[in-house]
VEXDREN-2710 file (C-alpha; in Angstrom, 1 decimal):
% VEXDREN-2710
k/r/px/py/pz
1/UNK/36.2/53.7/183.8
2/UNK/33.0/53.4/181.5
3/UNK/33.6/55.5/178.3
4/UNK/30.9/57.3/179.8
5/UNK/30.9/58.5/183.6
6/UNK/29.7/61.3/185.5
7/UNK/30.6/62.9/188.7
8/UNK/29.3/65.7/191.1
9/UNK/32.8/67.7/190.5
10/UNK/35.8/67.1/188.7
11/UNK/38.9/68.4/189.6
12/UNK/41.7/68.5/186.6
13/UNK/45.5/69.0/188.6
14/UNK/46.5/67.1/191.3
15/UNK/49.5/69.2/192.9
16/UNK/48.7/70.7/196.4
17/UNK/45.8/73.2/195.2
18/UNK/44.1/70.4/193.3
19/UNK/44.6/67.4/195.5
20/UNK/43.2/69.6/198.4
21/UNK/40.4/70.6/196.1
22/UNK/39.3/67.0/195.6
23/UNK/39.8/65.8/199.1
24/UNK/37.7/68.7/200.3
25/UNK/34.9/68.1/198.6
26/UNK/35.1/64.6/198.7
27/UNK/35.0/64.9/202.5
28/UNK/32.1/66.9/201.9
29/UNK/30.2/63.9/200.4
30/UNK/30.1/64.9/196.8
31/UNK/31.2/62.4/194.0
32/UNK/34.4/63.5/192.7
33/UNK/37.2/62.8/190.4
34/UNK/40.7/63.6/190.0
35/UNK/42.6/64.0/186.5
36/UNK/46.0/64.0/186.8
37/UNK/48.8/63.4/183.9
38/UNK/51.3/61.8/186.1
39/UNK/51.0/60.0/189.4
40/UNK/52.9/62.2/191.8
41/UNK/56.4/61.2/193.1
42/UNK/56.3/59.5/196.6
43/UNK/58.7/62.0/199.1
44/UNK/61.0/60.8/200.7
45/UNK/62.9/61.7/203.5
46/UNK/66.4/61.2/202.9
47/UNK/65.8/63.7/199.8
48/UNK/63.9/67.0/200.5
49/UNK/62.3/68.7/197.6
50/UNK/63.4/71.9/196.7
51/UNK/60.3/73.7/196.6
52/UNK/58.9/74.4/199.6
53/UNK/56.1/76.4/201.2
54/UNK/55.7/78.8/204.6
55/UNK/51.8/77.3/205.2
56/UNK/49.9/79.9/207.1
57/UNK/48.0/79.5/209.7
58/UNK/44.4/79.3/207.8
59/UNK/45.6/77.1/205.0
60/UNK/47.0/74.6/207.7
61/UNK/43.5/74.7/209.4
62/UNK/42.1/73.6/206.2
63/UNK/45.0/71.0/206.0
64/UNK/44.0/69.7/209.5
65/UNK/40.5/69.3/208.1
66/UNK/41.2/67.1/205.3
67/UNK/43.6/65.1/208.2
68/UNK/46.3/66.2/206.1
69/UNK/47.6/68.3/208.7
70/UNK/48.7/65.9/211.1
71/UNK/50.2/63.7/208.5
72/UNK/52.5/66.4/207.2
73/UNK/53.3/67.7/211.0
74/UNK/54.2/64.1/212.1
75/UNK/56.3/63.4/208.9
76/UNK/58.7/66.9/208.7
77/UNK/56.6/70.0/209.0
78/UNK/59.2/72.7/210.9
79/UNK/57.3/75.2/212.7
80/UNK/58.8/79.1/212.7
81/UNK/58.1/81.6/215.1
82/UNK/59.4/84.3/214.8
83/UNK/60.1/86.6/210.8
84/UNK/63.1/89.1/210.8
85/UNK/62.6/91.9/207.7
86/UNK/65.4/94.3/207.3
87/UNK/67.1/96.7/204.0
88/UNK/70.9/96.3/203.2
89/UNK/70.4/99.7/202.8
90/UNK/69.8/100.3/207.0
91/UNK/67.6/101.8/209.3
92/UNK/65.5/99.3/212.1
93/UNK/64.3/96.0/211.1
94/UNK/60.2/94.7/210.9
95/UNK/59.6/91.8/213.6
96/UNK/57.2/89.3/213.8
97/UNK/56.8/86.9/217.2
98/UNK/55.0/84.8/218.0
99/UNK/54.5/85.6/221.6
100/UNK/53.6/88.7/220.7
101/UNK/50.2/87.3/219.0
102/UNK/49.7/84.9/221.4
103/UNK/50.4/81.7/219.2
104/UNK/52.8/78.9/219.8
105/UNK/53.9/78.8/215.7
106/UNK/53.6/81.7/212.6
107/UNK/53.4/79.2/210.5
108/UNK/55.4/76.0/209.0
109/UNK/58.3/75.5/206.3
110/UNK/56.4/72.7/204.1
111/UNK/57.7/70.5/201.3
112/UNK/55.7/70.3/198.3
113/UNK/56.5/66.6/197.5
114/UNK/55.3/66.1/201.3
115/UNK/52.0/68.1/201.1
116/UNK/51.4/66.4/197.6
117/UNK/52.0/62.9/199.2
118/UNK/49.9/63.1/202.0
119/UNK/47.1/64.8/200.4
120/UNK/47.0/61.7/197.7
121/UNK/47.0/59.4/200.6
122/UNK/43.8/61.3/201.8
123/UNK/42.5/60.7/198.5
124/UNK/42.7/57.1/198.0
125/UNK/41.3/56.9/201.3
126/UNK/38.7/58.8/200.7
127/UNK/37.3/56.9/197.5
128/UNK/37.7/59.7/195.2
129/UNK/38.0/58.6/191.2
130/UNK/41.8/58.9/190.5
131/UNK/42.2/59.0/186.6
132/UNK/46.0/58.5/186.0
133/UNK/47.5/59.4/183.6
134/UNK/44.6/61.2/181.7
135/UNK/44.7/64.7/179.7
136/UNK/42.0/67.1/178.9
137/UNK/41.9/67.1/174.9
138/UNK/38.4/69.5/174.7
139/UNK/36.3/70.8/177.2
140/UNK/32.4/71.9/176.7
141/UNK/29.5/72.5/178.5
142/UNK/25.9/73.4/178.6
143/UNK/23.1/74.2/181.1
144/UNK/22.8/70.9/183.2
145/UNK/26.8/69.9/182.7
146/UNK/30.4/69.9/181.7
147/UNK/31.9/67.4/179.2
148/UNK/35.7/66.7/179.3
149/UNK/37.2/64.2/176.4
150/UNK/40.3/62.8/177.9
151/UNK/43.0/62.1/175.7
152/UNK/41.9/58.5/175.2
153/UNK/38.7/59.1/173.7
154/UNK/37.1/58.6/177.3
155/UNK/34.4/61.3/178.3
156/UNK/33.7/62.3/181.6
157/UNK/30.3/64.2/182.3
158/UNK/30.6/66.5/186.1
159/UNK/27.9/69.3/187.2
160/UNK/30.8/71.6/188.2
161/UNK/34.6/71.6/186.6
162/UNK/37.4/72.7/188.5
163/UNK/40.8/73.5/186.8
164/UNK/43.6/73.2/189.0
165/UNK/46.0/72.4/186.4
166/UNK/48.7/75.4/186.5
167/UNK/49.4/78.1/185.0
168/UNK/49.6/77.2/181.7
169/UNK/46.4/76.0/182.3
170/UNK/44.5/74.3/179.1
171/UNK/40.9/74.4/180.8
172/UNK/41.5/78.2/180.9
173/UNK/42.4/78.1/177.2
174/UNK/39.4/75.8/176.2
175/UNK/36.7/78.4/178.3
176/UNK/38.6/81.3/176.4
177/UNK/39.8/83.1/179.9
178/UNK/42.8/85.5/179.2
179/UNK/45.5/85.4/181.6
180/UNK/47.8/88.3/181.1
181/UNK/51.7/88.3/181.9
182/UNK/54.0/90.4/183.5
183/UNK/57.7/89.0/183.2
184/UNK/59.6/90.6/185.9
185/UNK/62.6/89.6/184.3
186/UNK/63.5/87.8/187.6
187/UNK/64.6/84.7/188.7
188/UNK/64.0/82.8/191.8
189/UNK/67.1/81.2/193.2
190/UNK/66.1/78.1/195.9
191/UNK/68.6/75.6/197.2
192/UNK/69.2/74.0/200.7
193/UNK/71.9/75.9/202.8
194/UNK/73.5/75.6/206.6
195/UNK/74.0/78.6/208.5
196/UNK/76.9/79.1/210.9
197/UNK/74.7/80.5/213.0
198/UNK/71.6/78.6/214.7
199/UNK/68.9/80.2/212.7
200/UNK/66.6/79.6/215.9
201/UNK/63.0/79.1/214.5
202/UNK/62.8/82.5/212.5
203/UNK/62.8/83.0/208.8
204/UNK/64.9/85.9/208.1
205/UNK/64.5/88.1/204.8
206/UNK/67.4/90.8/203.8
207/UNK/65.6/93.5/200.7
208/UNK/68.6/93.9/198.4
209/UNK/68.6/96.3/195.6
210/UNK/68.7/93.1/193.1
211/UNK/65.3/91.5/195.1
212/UNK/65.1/89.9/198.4
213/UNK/66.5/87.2/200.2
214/UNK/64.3/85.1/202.5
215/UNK/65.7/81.7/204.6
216/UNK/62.9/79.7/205.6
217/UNK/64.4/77.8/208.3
218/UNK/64.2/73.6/208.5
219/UNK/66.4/72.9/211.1
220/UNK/68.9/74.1/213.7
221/UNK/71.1/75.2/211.2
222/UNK/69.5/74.4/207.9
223/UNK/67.5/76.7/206.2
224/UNK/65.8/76.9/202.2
225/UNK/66.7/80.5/200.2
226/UNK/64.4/82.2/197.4
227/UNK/66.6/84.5/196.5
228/UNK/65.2/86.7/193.8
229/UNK/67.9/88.4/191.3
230/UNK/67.9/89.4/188.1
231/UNK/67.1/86.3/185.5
232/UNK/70.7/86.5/184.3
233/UNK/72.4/86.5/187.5
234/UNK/70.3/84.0/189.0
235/UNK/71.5/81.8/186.3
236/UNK/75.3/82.6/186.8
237/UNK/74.8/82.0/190.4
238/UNK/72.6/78.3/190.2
239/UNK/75.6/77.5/187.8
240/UNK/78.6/78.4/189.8
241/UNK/81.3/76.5/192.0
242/UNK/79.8/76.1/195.2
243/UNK/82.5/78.4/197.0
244/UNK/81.0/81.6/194.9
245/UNK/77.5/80.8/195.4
246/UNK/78.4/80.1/199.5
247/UNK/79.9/83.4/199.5
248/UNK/77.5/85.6/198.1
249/UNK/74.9/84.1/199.9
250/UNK/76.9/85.0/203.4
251/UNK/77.7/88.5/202.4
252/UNK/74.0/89.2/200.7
253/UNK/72.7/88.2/204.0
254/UNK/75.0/90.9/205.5
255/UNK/76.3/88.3/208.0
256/UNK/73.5/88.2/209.9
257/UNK/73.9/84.1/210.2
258/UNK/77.5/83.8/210.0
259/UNK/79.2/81.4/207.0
260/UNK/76.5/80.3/204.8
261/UNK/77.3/76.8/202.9
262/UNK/74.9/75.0/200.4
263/UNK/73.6/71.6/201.1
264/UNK/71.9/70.8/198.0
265/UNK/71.9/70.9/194.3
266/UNK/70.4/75.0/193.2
267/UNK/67.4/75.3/191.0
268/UNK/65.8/78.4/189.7
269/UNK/62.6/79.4/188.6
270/UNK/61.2/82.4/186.6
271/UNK/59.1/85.1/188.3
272/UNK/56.0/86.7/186.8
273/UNK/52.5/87.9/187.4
274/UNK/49.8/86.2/185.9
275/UNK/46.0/86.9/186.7
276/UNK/43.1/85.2/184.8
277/UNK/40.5/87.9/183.5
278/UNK/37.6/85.7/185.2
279/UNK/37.4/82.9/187.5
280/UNK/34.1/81.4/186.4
281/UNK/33.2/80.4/183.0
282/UNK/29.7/78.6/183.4
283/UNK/30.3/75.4/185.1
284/UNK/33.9/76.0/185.4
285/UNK/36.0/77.5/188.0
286/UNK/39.9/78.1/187.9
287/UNK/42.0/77.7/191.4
288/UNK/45.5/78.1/192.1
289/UNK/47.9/78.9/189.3
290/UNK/45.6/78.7/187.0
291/UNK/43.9/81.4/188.2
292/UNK/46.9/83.4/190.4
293/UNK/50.6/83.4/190.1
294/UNK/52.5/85.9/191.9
295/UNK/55.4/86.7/193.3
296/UNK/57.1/84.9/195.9
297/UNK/58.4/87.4/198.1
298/UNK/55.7/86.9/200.9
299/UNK/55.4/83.4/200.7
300/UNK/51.9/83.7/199.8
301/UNK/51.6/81.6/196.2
302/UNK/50.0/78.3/197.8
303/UNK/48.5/80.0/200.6
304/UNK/46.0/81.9/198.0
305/UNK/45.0/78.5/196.4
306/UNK/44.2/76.8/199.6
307/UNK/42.0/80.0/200.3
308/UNK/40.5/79.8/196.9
309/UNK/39.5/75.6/198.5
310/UNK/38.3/77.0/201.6
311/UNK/36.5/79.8/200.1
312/UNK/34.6/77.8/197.3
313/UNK/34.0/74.7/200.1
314/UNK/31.8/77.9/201.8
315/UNK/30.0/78.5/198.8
316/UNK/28.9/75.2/197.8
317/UNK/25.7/73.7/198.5
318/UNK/25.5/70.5/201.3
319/UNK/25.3/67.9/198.7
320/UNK/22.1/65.8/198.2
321/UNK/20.3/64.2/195.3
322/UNK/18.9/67.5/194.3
323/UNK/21.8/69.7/194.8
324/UNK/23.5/71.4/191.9
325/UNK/27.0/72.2/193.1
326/UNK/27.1/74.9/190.3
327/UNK/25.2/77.4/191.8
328/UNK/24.5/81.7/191.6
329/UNK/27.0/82.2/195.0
330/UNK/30.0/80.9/193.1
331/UNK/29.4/84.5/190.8
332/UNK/29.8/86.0/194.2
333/UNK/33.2/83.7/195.0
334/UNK/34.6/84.2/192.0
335/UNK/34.1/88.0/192.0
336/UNK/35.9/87.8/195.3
337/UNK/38.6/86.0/195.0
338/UNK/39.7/87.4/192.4
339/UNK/40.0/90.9/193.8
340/UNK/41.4/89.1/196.4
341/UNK/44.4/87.5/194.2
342/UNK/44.6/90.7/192.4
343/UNK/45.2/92.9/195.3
344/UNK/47.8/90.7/196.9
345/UNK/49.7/90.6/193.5
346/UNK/50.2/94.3/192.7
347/UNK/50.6/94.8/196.4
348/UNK/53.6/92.1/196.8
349/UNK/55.1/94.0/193.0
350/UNK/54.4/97.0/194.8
351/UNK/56.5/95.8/197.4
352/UNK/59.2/93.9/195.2
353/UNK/59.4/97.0/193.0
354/UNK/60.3/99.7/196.0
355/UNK/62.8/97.5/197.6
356/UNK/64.1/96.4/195.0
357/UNK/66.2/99.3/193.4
358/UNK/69.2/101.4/194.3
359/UNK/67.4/104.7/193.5
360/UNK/68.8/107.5/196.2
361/UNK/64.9/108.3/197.2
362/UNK/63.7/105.2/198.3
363/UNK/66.9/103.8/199.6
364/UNK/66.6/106.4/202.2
365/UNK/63.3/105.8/203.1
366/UNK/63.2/102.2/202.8
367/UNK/65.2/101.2/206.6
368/UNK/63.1/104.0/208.7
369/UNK/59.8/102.9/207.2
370/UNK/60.7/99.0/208.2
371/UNK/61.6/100.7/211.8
372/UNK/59.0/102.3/212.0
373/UNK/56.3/99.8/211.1
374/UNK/58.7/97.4/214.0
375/UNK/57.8/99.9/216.6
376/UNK/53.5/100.2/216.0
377/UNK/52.3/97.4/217.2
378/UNK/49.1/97.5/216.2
379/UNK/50.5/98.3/212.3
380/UNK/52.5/95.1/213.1
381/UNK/49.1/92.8/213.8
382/UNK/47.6/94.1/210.6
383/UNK/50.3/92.9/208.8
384/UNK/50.1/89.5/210.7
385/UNK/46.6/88.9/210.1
386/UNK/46.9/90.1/206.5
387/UNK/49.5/87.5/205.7
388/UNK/48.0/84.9/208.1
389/UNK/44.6/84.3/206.7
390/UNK/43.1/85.2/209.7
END
């Protein structure tokens, strides 16, 4: 790379949000770079990644787009059709089919190494500017463009800035965005189990008066846990024999699948809420973490991002020599998403917070209220669409 280059749109993070970013728009026949501080880990199948994703319907359709899709599908992309939700505390259970919305899948149990890999392919392919490794050290802009100096003294000059870089996001701390925390003082327990019973295409997910636990299913048998507990306990349990773990697991999930036994090493992962005050500054817009983080309980963390993609690809102009990518309807997208992010965040505490607790009131409303939301279905579509995207 010259020491001095310019591009339509740079995108700084190249994890799924990022990568999807750049593809997008390169797809869409602007000049684009990717900044990245490490080249990504090729997956591989004999050893699936831990973190995985339930991809909605909407943000696969963007997938399918970008011909990303497809190459995930055809690689290990298990479909689910059918979501159990039920209280330890009783009463009926929520049910989700997909026969019921007329759709062969609900949605599909993802890898993140996967998506990652097969989105980079797209990229290469694609011809956008891969700069890797490279670090933002300072970030500035004016009227006509954004300047970012790379950590090599290398500048590179783009007419709109896109930070998909996480959520300890440095492009947020160089356009002086706040991003206020809420530690839930939780931890997110995720491992690979086998279930003695067949787990039969449905992700399953027991509310507990410690947090919930979801399996996500990847197999006949095999399914991935978030289990959300206290910080503490999370700890004790990721560090335990594999004979405790294996048996809180089967009694948490109340039986429901038989024996539970782990299949892979645990890892766990702290749970917060983070929401940037603004998701413009100028000629820079924040995506993904960087913008949202919330909590895990509805699966929803990667969907948002690929909705903040899909949404801004709307917004933009159709490239040409004339076209200024950083234009007066990314205000409007920004204002959007935003309250879009912020409402699914306090509504999935909201969520996390009632369930969550062994107080006598909302024990004994928790069960019916489940019941009764299985038994309306046109309360039970809402919900679908809500959490599909659609």
């Amino acid at each position: 790379m010259n020491r001095r280059e310019g591009v339509d749109i740079a995108v700084v993070g190249g994890g799924v949000v990022g990568a999807a970013a750049a593809l997008a728009f390169a797809r869409d026949g602007w000049s684009v770079a990717l900044l990245e501080a490490r080249e990504p880990i090729a997956w591989r199948e004999a050893q699936p990644d831990l973190r995985v994703f339930a991809i909605a319907p909407d943000a696969m359709a963007l997938l399918d787009t970008l011909d990303a899709g497809t190459a995930v599908r055809a690689a290990r992309a298990p479909a689910y059709r059918r979501m159990e939700v039920w209280d330890a505390a009783g009463g009926g259970a929520l049910t989700f089919d997909a026969d019921r919305f007329a759709r062969r899948e609900l949605g599909w149990i993802v890898e993140n190494a996967l998506l990652v890999d097969r989105l980079w392919q797209g990229l290469r392919r694609e011809g956008v500017a891969l700069h890797v490794p490279a670090s933002v050290e300072a970030f500035e802009q004016d009227d006509t463009r954004a300047t970012l100096r790379l950590d090599d003294g290398r500048r590179l000059h783009a007419r709109l800035v896109i930070a998909a870089d996480g959520a300890a996001s440095s492009l947020r701390g160089f356009a002086g965005i706040d991003a206020p925390t809420h530690d839930y003082g939780q931890g997110g327990l995720v491992a690979y189990v086998d279930a003695e019973m067949p787990l039969q295409a449905t992700c399953y997910q027991r509310f507990l008066p410690t947090g919930p636990l979801a399996f996500l299913p990847v197999g006949a048998h095999r399914a991935s846990i978030v289990w959300t507990l206290p910080a503490d306990e999370a700890a004790r349990l990721r560090d335990s024999d594999e004979s405790t773990c294996a048996t809180a697991l089967t009694d948490s999930s109340g039986g429901r699948l038989g024996r539970v036994t782990l299949a892979s090493p645990r890892a766990v992962f702290p749970l917060r809420r983070q929401l940037a005050s603004a998701y413009r500054a100028g000629r820079l817009l924040l995506v993904g973490d960087a913008a949202h983080v919330v909590h895990p309980l509805a699966g929803q963390g990667v969907n948002l991002g690929l909705r903040d993609v899909a949404a801004l690809r709307a917004a933009l102009p159709r490239p040409g020599r004339d076209a200024d990518p950083s234009t007066s309807r990314l205000a409007r997208w920004a204002r959007e998403r935003r309250s879009m992010s912020a409402r699914a965040a306090y509504g999935f505490e909201a969520i996390n917070r009632g369930f969550s607790n062994d107080a006598l009131l909302p024990t004994m409303l928790r069960g019916p209220l489940l019941g009764l939301a299985g038994r309306l279905p046109p309360l039970q579509h809402l919900l679908w669409k809500e959490a599909a995207g659609l």
